[in-house]
KEPADREN-93941 format. One line per field, with one value per residue (C-alpha): residue number from 1; x, y, z. Coordinates in steps of 0.25 Angstrom, whole numbers, plus 5000, padded with zeros to 4 digits. Example, Ala and Ser with C-alpha at 12.3 -4.5 7.8 and 13.67 -1.06 7.14 Angstrom:
2
nr c(1 2)
px c(5049 5055)
py c(4982 4996)
pz c(5031 5029)
// end
This chain:
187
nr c(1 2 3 4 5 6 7 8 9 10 11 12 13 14 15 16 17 18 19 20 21 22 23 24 25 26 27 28 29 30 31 32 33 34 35 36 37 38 39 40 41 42 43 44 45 46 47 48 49 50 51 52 53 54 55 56 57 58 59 60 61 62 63 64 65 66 67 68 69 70 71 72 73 74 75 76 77 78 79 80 81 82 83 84 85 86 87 88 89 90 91 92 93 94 95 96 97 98 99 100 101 102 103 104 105 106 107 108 109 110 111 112 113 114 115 116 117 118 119 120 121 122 123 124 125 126 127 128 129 130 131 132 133 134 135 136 137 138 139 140 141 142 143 144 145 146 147 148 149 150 151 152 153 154 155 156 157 158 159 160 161 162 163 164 165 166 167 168 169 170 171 172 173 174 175 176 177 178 179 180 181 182 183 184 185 186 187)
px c(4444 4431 4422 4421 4405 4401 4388 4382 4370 4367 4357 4355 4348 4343 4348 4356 4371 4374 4364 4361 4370 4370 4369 4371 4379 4382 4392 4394 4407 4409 4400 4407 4410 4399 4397 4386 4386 4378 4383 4379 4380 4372 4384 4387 4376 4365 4352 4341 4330 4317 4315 4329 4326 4314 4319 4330 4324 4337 4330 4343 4344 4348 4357 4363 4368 4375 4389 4399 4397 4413 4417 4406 4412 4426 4420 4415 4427 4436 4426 4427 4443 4442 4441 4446 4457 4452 4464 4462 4450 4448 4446 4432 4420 4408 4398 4385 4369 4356 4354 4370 4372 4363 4373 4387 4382 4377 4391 4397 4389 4394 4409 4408 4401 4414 4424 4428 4428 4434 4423 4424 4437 4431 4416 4414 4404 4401 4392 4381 4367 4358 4346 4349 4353 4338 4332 4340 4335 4322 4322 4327 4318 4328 4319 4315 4300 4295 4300 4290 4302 4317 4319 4331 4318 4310 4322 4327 4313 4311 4324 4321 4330 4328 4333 4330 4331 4336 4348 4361 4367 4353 4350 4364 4366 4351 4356 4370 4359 4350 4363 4366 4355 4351 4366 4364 4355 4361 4376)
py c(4628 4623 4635 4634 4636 4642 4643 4655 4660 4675 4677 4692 4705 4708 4709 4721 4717 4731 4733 4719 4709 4693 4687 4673 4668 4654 4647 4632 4629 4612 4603 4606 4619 4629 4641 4649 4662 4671 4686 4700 4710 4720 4727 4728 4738 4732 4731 4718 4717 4712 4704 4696 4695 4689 4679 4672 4676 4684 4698 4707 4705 4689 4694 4702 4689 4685 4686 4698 4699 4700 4687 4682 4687 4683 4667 4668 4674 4663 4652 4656 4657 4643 4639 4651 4659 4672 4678 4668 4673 4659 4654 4660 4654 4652 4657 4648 4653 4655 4670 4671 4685 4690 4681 4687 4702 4698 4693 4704 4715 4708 4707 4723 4726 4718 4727 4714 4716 4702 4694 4692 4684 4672 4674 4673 4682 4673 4664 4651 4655 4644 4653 4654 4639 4637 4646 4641 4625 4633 4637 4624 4617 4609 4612 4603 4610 4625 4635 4646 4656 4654 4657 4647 4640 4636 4632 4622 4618 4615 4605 4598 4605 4609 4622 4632 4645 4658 4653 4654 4642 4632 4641 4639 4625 4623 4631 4623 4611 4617 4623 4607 4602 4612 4609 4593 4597 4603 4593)
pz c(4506 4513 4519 4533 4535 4549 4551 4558 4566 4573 4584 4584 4592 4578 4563 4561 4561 4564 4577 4583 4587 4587 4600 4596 4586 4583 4572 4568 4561 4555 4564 4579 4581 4585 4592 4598 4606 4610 4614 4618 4609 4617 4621 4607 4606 4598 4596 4600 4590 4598 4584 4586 4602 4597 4588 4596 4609 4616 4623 4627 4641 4635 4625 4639 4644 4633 4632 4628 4614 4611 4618 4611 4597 4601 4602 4587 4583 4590 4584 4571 4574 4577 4561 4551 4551 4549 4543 4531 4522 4517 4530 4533 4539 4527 4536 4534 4541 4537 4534 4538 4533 4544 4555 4547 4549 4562 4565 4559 4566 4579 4574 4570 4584 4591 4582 4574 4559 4555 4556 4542 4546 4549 4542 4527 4521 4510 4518 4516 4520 4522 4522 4506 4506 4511 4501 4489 4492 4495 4481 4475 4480 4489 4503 4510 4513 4509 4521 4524 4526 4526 4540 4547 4556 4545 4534 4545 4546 4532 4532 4545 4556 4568 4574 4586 4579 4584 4590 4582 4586 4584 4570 4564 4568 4561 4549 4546 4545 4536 4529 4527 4525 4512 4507 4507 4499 4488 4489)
// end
């Protein structure tokens, strides 16, 4: 059986899975079918680094007027619903981002907060990360130029893409061309 690759981005009020909360999350699944949400998690009680306000420019009185977090969680869930069965192990999503495990504990931390514990039903741990697809044609010498750093902006730089960072929705559709682009590559 195939792997089902969803790629997945977070925007976040900081990077503790267990004190912060996403407030964007956006998933692509084949070449049609994408999703992008924003939600509140304030009501969930957690915290807003100035640093993460900072980087994708949401203060709290925006994150305020987003919507109710659990309606929000509930359109995930029903969109991942769409494409596995989640009471058939096999049919997991192979989750696919750049740094991904930050976005799967993010998600998680979000799932635990709404008293879900079977996000693990639709989302494979096991995971492709791009971020270490980018360093490993780094390091064979398969890059198209040399990076200063390995940050999402600069990597899609390096191979000729164009992306508005710090929105999950631009940053994820930007990494699944960099996640095919590095793989052409190597086939």
């Amino acid at each position: 059986m195939k792997n089902k690759l969803l790629f997945i981005d977070t925007e976040t009020t900081g990077l503790d899975p267990d004190n912060n909360g996403v407030i964007q999350v956006a998933m692509l699944y084949g070449k049609r079918h994408e999703l992008s949400l924003f939600s509140n998690p304030i009501p969930l009680g957690v915290e807003i680094d100035k640093e993460a306000s900072e980087i994708h420019g949401y203060k709290k009185k925006d994150i305020k007027k987003f919507p109710n977090h659990e309606d929000q969680f509930n359109k995930m869930l029903n969109f991942m619903a769409q494409f596995v069965n989640k009471y058939d192990k096999r049919s997991k999503f192979l989750v696919v981002g750049y740094n991904v495990k930050f976005d799967l504990e993010m998600l998680h931390g979000w799932a635990r907060r709404e008293g879900f514990n079977y996000l693990g039903s639709y989302l494979d741990w096991r995971v492709i990360d791009v971020l270490v697809l980018a360093r490993t044609a780094h390091e064979l010498g398969q890059m198209p130029g040399e990076p200063v750093d390995f940050k999402l902006q600069t990597i899609c730089k390096v191979y000729g893409i164009e992306i508005e960072a710090h929105d999950a929705l631009n940053d994820i559709k930007a990494t699944r061309e960099l996640y095919e682009k590095i793989i052409k590559e190597w086939l």
